[in-house]
SEFIZA-3560 file (N, C-alpha, C; in Angstrom, 3 decimals):
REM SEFIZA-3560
<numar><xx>6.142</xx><yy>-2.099</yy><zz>-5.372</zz><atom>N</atom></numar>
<numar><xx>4.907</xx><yy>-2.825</yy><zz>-5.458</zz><atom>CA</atom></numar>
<numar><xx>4.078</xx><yy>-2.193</yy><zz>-6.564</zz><atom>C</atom></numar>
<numar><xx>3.410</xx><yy>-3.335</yy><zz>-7.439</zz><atom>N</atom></numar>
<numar><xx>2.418</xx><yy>-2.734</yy><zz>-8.512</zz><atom>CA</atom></numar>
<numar><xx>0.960</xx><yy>-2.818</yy><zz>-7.957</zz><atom>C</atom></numar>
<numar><xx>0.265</xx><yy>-2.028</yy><zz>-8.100</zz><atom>N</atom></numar>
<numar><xx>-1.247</xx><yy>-2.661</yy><zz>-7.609</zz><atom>CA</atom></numar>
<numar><xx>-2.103</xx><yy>-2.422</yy><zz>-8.895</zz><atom>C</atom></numar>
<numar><xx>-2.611</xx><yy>-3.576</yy><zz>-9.272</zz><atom>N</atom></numar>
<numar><xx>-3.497</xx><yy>-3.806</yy><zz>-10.374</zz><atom>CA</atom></numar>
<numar><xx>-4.778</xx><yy>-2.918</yy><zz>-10.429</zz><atom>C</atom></numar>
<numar><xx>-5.702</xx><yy>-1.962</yy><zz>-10.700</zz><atom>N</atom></numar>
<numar><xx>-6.618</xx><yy>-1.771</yy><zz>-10.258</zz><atom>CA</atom></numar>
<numar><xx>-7.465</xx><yy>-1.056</yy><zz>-11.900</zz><atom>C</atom></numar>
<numar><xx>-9.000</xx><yy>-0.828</yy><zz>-11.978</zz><atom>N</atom></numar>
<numar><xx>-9.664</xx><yy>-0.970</yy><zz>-12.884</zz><atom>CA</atom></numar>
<numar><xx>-9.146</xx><yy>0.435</yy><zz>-13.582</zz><atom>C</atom></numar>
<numar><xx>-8.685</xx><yy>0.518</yy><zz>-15.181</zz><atom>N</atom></numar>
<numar><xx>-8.210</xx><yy>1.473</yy><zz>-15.689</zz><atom>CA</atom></numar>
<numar><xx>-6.761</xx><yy>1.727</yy><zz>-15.489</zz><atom>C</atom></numar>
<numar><xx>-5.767</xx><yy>0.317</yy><zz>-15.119</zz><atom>N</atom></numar>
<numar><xx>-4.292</xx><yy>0.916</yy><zz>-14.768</zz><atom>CA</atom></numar>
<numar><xx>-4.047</xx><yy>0.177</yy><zz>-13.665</zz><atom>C</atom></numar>
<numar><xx>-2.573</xx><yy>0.539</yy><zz>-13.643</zz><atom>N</atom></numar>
<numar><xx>-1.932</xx><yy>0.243</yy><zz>-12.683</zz><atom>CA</atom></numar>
<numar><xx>-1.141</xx><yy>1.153</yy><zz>-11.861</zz><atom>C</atom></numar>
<numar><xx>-0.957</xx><yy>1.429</yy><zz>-10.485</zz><atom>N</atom></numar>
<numar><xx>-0.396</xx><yy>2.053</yy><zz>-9.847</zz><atom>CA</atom></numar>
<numar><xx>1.385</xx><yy>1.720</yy><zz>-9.620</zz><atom>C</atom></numar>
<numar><xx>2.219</xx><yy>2.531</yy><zz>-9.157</zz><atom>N</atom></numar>
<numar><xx>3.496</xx><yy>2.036</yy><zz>-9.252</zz><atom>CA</atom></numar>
<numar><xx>3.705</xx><yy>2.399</yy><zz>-7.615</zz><atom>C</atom></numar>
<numar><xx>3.937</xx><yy>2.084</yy><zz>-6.884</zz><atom>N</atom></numar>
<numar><xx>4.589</xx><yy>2.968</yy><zz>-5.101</zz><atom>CA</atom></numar>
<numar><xx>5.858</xx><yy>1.819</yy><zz>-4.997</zz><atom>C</atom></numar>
<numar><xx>6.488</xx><yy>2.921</yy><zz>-3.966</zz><atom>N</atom></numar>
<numar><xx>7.779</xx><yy>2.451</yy><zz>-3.510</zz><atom>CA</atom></numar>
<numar><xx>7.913</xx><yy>2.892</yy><zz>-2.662</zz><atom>C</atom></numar>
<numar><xx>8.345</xx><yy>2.574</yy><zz>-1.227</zz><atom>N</atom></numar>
<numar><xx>8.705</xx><yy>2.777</yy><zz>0.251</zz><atom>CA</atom></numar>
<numar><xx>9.034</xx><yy>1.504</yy><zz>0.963</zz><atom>C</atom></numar>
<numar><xx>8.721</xx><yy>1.372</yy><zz>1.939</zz><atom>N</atom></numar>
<numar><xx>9.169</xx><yy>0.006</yy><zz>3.317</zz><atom>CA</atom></numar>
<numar><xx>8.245</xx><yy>-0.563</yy><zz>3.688</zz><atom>C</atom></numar>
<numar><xx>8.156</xx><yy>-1.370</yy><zz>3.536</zz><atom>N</atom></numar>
<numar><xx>6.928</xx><yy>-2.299</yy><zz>4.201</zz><atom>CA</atom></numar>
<numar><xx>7.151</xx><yy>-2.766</yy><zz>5.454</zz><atom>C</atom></numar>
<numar><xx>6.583</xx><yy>-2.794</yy><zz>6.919</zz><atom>N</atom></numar>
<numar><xx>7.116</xx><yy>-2.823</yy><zz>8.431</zz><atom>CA</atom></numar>
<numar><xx>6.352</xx><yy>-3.798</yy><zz>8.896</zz><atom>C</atom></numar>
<numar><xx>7.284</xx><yy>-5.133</yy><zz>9.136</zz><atom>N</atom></numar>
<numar><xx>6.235</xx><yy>-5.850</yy><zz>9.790</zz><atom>CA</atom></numar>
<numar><xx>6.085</xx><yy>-7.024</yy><zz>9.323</zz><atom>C</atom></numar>
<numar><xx>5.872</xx><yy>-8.276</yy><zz>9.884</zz><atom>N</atom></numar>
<numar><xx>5.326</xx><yy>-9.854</yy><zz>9.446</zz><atom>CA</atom></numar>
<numar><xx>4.424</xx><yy>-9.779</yy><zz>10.014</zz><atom>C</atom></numar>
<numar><xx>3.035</xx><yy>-10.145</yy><zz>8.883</zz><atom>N</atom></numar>
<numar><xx>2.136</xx><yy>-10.652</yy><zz>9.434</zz><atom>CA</atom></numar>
<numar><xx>1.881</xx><yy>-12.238</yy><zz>9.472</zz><atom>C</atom></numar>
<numar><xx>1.735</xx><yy>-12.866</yy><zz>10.531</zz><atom>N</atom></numar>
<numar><xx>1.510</xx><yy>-14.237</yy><zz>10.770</zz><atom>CA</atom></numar>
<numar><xx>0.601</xx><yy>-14.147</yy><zz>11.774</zz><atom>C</atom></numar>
<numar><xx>0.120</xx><yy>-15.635</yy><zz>12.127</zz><atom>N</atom></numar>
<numar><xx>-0.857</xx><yy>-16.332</yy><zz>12.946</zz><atom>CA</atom></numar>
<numar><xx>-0.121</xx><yy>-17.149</yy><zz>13.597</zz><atom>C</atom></numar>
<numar><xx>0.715</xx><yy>-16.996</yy><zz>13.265</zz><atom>N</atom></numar>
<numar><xx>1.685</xx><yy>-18.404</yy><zz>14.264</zz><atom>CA</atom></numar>
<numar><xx>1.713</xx><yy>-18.140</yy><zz>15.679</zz><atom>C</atom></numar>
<numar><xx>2.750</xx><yy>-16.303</yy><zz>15.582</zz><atom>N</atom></numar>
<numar><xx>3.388</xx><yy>-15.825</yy><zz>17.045</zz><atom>CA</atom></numar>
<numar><xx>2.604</xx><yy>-14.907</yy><zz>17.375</zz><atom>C</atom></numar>
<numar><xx>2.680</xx><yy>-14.757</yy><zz>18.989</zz><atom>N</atom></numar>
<numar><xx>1.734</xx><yy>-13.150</yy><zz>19.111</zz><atom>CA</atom></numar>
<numar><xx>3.069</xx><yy>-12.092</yy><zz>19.292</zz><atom>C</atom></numar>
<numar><xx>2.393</xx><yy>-11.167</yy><zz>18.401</zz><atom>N</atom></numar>
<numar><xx>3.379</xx><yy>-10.098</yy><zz>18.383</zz><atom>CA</atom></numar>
<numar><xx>2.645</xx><yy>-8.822</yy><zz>18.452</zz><atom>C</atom></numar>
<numar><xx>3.686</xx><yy>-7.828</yy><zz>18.242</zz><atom>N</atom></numar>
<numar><xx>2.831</xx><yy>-6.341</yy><zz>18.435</zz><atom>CA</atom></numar>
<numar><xx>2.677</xx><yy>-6.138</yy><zz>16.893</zz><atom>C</atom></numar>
<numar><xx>1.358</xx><yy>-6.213</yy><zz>16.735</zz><atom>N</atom></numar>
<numar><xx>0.930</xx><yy>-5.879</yy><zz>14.927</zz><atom>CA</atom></numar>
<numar><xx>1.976</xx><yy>-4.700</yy><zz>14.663</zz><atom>C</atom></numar>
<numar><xx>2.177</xx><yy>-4.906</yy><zz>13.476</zz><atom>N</atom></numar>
<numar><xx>3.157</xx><yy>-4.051</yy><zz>12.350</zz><atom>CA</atom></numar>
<numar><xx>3.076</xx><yy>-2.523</yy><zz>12.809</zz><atom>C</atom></numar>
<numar><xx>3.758</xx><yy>-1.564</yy><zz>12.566</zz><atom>N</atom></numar>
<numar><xx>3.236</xx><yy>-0.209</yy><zz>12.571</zz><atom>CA</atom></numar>
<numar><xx>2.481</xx><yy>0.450</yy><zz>11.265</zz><atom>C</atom></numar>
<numar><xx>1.285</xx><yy>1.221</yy><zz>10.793</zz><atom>N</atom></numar>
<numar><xx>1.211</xx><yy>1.813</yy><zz>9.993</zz><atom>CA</atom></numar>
<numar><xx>2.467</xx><yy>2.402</yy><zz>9.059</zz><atom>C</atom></numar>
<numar><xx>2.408</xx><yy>2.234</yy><zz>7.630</zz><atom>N</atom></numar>
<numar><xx>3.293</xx><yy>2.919</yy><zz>6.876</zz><atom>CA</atom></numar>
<numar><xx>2.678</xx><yy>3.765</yy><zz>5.526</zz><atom>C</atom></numar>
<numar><xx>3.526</xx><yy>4.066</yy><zz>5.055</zz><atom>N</atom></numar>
<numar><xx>3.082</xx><yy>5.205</yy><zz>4.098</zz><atom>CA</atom></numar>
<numar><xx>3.969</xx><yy>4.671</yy><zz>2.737</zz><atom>C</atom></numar>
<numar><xx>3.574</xx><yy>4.536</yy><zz>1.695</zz><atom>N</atom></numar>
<numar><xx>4.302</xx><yy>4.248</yy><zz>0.585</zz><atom>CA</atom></numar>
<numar><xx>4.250</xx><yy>5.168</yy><zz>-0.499</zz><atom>C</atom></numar>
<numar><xx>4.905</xx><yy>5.889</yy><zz>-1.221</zz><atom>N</atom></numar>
<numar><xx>4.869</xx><yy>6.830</yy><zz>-2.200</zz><atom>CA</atom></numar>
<numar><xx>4.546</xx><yy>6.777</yy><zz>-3.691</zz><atom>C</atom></numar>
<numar><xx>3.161</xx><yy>6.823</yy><zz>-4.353</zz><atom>N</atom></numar>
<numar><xx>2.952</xx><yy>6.700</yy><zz>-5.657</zz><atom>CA</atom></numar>
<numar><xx>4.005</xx><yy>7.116</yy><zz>-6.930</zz><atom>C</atom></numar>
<numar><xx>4.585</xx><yy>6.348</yy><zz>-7.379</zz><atom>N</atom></numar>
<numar><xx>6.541</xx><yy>6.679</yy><zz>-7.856</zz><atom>CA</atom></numar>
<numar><xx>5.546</xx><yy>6.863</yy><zz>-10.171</zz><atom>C</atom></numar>
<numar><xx>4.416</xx><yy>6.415</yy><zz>-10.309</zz><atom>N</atom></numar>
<numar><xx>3.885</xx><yy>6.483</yy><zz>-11.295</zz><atom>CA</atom></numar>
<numar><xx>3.114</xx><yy>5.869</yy><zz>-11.984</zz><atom>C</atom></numar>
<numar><xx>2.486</xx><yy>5.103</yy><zz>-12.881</zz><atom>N</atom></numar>
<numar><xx>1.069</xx><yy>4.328</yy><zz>-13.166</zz><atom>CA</atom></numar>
<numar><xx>1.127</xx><yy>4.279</yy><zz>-14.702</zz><atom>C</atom></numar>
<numar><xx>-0.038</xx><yy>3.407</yy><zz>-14.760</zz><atom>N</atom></numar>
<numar><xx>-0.226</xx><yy>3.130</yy><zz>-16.610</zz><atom>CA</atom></numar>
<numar><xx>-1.765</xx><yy>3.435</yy><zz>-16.592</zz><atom>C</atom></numar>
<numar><xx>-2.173</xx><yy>3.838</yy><zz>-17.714</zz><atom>N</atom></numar>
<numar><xx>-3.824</xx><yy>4.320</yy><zz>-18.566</zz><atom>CA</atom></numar>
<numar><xx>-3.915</xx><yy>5.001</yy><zz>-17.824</zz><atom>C</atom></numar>
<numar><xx>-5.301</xx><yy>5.193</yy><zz>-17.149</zz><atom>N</atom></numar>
<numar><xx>-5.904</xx><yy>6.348</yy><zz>-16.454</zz><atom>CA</atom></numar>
<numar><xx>-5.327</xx><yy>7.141</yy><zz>-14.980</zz><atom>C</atom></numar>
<numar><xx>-3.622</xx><yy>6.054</yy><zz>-14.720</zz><atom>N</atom></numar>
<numar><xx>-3.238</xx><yy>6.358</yy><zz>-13.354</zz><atom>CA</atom></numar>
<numar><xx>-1.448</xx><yy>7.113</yy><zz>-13.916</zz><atom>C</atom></numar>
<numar><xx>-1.699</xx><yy>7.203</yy><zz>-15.656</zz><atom>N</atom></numar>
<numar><xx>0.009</xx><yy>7.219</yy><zz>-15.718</zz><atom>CA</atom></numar>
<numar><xx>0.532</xx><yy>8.826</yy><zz>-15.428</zz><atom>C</atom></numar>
<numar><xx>-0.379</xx><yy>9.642</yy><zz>-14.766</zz><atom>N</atom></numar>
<numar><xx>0.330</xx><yy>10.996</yy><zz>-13.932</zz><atom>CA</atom></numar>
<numar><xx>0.248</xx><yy>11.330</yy><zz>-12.797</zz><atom>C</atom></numar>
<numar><xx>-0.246</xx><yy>9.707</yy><zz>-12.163</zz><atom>N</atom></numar>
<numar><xx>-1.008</xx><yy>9.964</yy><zz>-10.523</zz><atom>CA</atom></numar>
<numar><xx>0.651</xx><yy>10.263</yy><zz>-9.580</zz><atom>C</atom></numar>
<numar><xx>-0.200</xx><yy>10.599</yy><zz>-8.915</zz><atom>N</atom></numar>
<numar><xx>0.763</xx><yy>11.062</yy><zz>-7.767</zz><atom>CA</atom></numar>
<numar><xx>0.370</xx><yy>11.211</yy><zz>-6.499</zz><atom>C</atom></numar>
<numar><xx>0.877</xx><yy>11.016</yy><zz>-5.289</zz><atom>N</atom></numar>
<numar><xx>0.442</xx><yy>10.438</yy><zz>-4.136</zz><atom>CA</atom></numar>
<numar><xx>1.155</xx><yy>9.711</yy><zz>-2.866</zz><atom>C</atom></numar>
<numar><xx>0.073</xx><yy>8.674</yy><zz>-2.034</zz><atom>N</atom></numar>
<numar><xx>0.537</xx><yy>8.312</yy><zz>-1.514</zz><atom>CA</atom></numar>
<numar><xx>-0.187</xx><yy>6.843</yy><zz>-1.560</zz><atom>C</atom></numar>
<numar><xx>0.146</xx><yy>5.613</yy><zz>-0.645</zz><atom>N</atom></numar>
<numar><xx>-0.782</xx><yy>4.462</yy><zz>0.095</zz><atom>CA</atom></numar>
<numar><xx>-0.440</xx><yy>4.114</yy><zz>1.057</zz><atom>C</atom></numar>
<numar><xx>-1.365</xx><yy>4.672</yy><zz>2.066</zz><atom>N</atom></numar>
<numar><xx>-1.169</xx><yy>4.351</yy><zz>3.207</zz><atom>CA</atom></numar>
<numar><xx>-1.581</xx><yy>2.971</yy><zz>3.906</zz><atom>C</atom></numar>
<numar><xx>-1.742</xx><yy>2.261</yy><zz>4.656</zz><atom>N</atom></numar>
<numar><xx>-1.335</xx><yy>0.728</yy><zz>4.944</zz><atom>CA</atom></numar>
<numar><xx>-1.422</xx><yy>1.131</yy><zz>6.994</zz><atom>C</atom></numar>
<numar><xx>-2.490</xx><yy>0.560</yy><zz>7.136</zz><atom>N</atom></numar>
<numar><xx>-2.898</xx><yy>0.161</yy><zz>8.352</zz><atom>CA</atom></numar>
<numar><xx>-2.909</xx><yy>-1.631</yy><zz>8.778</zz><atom>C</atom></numar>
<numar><xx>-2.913</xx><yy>-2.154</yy><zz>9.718</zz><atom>N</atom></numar>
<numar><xx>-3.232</xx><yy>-3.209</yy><zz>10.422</zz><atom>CA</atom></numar>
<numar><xx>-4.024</xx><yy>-3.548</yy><zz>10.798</zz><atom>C</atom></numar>
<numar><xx>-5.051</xx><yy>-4.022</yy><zz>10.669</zz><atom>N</atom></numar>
<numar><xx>-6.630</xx><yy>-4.519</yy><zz>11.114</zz><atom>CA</atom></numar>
<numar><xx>-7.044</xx><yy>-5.430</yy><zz>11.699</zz><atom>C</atom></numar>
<numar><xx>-5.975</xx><yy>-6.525</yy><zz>11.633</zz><atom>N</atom></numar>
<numar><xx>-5.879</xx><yy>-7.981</yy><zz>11.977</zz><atom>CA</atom></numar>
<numar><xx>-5.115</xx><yy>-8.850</yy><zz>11.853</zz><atom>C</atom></numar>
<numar><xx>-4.694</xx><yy>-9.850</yy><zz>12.997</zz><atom>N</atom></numar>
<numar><xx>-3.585</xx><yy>-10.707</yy><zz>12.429</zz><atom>CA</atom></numar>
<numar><xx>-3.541</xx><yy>-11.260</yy><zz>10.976</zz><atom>C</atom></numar>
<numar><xx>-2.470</xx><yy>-10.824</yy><zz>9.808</zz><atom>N</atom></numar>
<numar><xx>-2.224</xx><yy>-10.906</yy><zz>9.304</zz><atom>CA</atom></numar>
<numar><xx>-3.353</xx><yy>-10.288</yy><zz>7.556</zz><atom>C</atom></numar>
<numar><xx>-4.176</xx><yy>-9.157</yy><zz>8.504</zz><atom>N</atom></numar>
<numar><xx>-4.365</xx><yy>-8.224</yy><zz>7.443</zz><atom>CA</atom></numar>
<numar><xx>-4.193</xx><yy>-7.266</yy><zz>7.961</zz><atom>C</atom></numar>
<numar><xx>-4.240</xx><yy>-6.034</yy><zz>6.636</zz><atom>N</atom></numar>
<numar><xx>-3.884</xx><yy>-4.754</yy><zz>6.332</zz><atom>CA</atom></numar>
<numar><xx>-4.933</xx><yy>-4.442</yy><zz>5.618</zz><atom>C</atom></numar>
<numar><xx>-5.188</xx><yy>-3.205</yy><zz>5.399</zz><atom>N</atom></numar>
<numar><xx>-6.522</xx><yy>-2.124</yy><zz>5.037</zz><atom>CA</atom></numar>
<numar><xx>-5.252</xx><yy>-1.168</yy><zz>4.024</zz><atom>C</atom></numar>
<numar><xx>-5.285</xx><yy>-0.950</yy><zz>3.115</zz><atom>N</atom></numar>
<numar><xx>-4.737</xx><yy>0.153</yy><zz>2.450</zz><atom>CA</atom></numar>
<numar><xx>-5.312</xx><yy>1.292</yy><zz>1.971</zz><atom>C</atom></numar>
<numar><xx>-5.130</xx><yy>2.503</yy><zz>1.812</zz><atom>N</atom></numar>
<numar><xx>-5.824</xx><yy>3.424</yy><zz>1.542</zz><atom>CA</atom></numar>
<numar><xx>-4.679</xx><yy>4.210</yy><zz>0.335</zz><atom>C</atom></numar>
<numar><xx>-5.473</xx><yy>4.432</yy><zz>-0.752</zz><atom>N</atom></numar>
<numar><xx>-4.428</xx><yy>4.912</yy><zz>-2.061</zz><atom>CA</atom></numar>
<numar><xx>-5.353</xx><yy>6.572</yy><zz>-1.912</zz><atom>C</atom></numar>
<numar><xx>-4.489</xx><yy>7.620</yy><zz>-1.522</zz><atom>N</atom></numar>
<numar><xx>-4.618</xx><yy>8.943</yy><zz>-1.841</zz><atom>CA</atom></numar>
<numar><xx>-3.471</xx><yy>9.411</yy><zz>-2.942</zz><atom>C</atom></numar>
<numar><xx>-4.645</xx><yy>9.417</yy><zz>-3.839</zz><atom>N</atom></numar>
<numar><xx>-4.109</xx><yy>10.315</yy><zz>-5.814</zz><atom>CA</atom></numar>
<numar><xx>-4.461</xx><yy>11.861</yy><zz>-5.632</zz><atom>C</atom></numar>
<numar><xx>-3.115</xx><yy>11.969</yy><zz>-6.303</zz><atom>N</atom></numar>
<numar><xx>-3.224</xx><yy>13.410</yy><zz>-7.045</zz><atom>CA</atom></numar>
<numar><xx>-2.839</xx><yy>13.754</yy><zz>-8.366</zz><atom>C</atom></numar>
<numar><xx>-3.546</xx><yy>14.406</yy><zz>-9.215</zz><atom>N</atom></numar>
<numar><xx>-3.583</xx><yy>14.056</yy><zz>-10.418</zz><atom>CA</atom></numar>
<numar><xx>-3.066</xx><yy>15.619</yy><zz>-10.855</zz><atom>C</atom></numar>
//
């Protein structure tokens, strides 16, 4: 996954767990963790993680922790 963001782009790679829909009731997704793999302009030595919570049928809250 790329995530677009102001000054660059982020690069992560890991598993994504989970369908989110409105259709079925299910047990929301589990939290996952995805690994910052590298970036362009101001993100091209980041390093890290994004973590990815469940908030609601069929959203997620992400949280990008950089290390530079």
């Amino acid at each position: 996954m790329t995530y677009k963001l102001p000054g660059g782009q982020l690069s992560v790679q890991g598993m994504v767990f989970g369908i989110l829909t409105g259709d079925l009731p299910t047990i929301p997704p589990p939290s996952f963790d995805n690994a910052i793999t590298g970036g362009t302009g101001d993100f091209r030595e980041a390093r890290g993680q994004v973590h990815a919570d469940t908030i609601g049928t069929g959203k997620r809250r992400f949280t990008i922790d950089l290390h530079r």
